[in-house]
TIVEX-756101 format. One record per residue (C-alpha): z, x, y. Coordinates in steps of 0.05 Angstrom, whole numbers, padded with zeros to 5 digits, always signed. Layout:
// TIVEX-756101
ZXY;...
This chain:
// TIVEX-756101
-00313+00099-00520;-00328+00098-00443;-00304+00038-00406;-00338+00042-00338;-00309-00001-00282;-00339-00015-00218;-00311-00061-00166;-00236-00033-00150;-00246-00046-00079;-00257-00116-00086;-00192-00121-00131;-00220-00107-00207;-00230-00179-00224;-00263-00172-00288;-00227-00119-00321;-00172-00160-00350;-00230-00203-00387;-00270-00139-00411;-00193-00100-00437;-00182-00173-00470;-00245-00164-00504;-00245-00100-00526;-00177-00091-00541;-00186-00077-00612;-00232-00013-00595;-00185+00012-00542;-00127+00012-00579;-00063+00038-00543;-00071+00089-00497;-00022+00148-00493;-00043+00176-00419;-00071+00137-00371;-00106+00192-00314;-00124+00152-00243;-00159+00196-00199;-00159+00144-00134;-00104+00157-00102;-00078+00210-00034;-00048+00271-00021;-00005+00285+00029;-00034+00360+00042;-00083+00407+00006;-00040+00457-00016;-00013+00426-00079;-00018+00369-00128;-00003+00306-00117;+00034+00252-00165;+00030+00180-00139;+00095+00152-00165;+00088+00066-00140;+00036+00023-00101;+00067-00035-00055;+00033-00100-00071;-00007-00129-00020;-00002-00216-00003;-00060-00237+00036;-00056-00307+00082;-00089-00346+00122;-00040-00375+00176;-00082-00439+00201;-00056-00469+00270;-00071-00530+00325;-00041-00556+00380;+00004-00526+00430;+00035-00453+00409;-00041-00454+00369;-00064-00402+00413;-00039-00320+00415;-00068-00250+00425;-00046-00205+00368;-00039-00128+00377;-00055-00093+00321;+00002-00042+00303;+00019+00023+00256;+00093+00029+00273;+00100-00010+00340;+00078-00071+00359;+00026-00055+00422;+00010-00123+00460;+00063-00180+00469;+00058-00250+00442;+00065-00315+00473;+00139-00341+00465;+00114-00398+00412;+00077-00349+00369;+00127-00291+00379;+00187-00346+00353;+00154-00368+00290;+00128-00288+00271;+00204-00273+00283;+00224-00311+00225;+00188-00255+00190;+00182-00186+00230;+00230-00163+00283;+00180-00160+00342;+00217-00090+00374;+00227-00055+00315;+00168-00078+00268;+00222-00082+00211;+00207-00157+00159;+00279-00189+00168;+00285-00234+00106;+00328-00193+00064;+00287-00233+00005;+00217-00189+00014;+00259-00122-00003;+00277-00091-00065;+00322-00037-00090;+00291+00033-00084;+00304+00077-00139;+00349+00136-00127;+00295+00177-00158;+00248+00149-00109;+00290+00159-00048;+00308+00230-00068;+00227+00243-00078;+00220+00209-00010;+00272+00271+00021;+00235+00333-00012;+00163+00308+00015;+00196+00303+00081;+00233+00369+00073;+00167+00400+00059;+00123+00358+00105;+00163+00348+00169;+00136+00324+00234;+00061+00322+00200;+00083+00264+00163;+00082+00229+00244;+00024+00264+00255;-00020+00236+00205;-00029+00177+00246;-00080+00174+00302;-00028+00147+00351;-00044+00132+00417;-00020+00180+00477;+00049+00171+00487;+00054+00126+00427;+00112+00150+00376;+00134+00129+00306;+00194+00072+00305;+00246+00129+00268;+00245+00205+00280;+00268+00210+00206;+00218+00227+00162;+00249+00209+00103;+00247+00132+00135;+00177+00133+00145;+00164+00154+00076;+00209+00097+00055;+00177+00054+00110;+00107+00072+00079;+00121+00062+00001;+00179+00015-00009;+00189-00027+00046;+00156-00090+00061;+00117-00088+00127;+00066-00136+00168;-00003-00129+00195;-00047-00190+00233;-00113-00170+00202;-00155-00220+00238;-00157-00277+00283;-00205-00333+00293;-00215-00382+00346;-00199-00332+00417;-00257-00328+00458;-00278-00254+00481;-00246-00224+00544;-00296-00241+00591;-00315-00317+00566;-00243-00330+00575;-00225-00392+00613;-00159-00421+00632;-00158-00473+00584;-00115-00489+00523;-00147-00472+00461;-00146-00525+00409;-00132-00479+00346;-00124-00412+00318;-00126-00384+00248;-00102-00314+00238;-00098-00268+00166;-00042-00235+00158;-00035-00186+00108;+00036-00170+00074;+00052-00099+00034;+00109-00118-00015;+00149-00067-00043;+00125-00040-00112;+00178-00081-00160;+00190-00144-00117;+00167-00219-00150;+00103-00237-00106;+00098-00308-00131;+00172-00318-00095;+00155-00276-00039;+00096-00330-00025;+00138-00382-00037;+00185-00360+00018;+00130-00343+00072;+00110-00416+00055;+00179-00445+00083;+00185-00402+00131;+00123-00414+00173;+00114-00483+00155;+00180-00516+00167;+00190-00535+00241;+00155-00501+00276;+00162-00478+00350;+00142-00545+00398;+00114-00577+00337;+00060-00539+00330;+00009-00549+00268;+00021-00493+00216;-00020-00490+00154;-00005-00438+00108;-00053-00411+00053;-00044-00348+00007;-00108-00323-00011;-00095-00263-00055;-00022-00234-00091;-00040-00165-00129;+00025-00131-00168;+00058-00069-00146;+00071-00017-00193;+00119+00032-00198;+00107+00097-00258;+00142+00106-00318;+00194+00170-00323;+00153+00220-00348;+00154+00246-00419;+00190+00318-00420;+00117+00344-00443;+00080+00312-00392;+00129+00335-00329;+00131+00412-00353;+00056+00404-00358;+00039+00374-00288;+00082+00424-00262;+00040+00485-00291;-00018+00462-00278;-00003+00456-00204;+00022+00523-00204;-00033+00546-00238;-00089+00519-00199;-00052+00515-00122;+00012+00573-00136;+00061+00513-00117;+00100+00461-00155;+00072+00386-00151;+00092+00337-00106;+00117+00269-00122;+00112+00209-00064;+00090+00134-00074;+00031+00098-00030;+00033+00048+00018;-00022+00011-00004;-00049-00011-00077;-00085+00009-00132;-00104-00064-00163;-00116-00044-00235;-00057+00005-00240;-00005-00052-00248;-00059-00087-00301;-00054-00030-00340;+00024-00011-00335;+00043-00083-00353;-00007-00080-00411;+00004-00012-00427;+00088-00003-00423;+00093+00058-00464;+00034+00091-00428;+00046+00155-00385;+00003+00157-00332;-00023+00207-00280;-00044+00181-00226;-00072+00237-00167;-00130+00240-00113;-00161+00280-00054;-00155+00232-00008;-00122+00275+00051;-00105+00293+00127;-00171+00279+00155;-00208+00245+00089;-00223+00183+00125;-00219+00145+00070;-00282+00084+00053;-00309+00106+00130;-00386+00126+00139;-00368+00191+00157;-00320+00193+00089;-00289+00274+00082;-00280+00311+00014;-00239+00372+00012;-00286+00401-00037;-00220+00462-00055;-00182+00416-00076;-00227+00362-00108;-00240+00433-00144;-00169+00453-00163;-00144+00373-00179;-00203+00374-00227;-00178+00441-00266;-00102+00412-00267;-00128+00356-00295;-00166+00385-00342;-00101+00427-00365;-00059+00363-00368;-00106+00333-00413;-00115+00398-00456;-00041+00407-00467;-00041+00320-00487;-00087+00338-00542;-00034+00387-00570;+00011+00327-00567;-00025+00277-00597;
């Protein structure tokens, strides 16, 4: 049975309903294989081990404080804020280092996770940095690259995704602007309760606000993290000769920043599932863009260790 699914990048709204319906036919599977995710480099193969959970808002403001340019940021916030904006975005993110300050919106990283998190940056280095199309003279917030992994997969972080209601640069007048509604978008980390993250944002944006400004608050979208399953002693020596099979090096295990929506569906549905979960999406892929990049080597080679993953599962099963 083929179960063909469609609309990931709009969240995978319907595939609860259609795995509800046709749960008798699917039974339980024993490997779940996701081939949607990154890779850090093209020289070997790539094991996603967690997704952060993204909370989507709408922050809804009038009155005085309403009005504030945002800079859009990677690492390091680029454009100042006016002092009432800046003072109720501080309950959340530290404006000079980026970092969210309610100790609620972390979680516990995994030892295994953080000692993943040092051989990718042992291997990687100062490329992890350079990944990012940073501005001249523009630098990450830590040198460490072992924090910016961590930063990137299991930390919360902020983003002001879009703003409504400032005129453009050159019909600006100097008047007050009667309101302002911004999105901001929220990566959780992978095991952290979203309904009590929202819940918190809520309170913390809401009540009293700076010069009793108007602050409406509304979440428009909570998906779940997910963080993998220990591998099955099969399944671990397996991944690791099929890398070195198909690229001569061992895999490479790091989490993502962003979210897979379906891959938390299926690991709360699916508990006892293992699950590979791998992609092409590398240095330079410019991922969803017009001018989208395929390293067509290593589309080539994750498609044979693949392949050898699931022939050695058949011997299991």
């Amino acid at each position: 049975m083929v179960l063909i699914e469609a609309s990931e990048e709009s969240g995978s709204p319907d595939l609860p309903a259609y795995m509800d319906h046709l749960a008798q036919r699917l039974w339980t599977p024993s490997l779940v294989v996701c081939l949607d995710s990154g890779c850090a480099n093209y020289d070997q193969l790539w094991l996603t081990t967690s997704l952060r959970r993204p909370l989507q808002q709408r922050d809804d403001r009038a009155g005085p404080g309403g009005g504030r340019p945002f800079g859009q940021r990677l690492w390091r916030r680029a454009v100042e804020l006016p002092a009432s904006s800046a003072k109720l975005l501080s309950r959340i993110e530290d404006e000079v280092t980026g970092a969210i300050t309610p100790p609620e919106l972390y979680a516990q990283v995994p030892p295994d996770r953080i000692a993943q998190a040092r051989d990718v940056a042992n291997a990687l280095g100062e490329k992890i940095a350079g990944s990012y199309p940073f501005a001249r003279g523009v630098k990450p917030v830590v040198d460490d690259p072992t924090e910016l992994i961590l930063n990137k997969t299991w930390r919360p972080q902020l983003a002001i995704t879009g703003i409504e209601g400032l005129p453009q640069p050159e019909n600006a007048g100097n008047v007050q602007l009667p309101f302002t509604t911004a999105s901001l978008s929220l990566r959780l980390p992978p095991t952290l309760d979203d309904s009590k993250a929202g819940a918190l944002l809520q309170k913390l944006l809401t009540e009293k606000p700076p010069y009793g400004a108007q602050v409406e608050l509304k979440v428009r979208s909570a998906n779940m993290g997910w963080n993998a399953p220990a591998l099955a002693p099969w399944l671990e020596k397996s991944l690791a000769a099929a890398s070195q099979a198909t690229f001569g090096q061992p895999p490479a295990y790091m989490g993502e920043g962003g979210s897979i929506p379906f891959m938390a569906m299926l690991g709360e549905r699916f508990p006892k599932t293992q699950f590979v979960i791998t992609g092409v999406l590398g240095p330079h892929s410019n991922a969803h863009g017009p001018n989208e990049f395929l390293h067509i080597p290593t589309a080539k080679r994750v498609t044979a260790a693949v392949a050898r993953v699931l022939a050695d599962h058949n011997s299991q099963v």
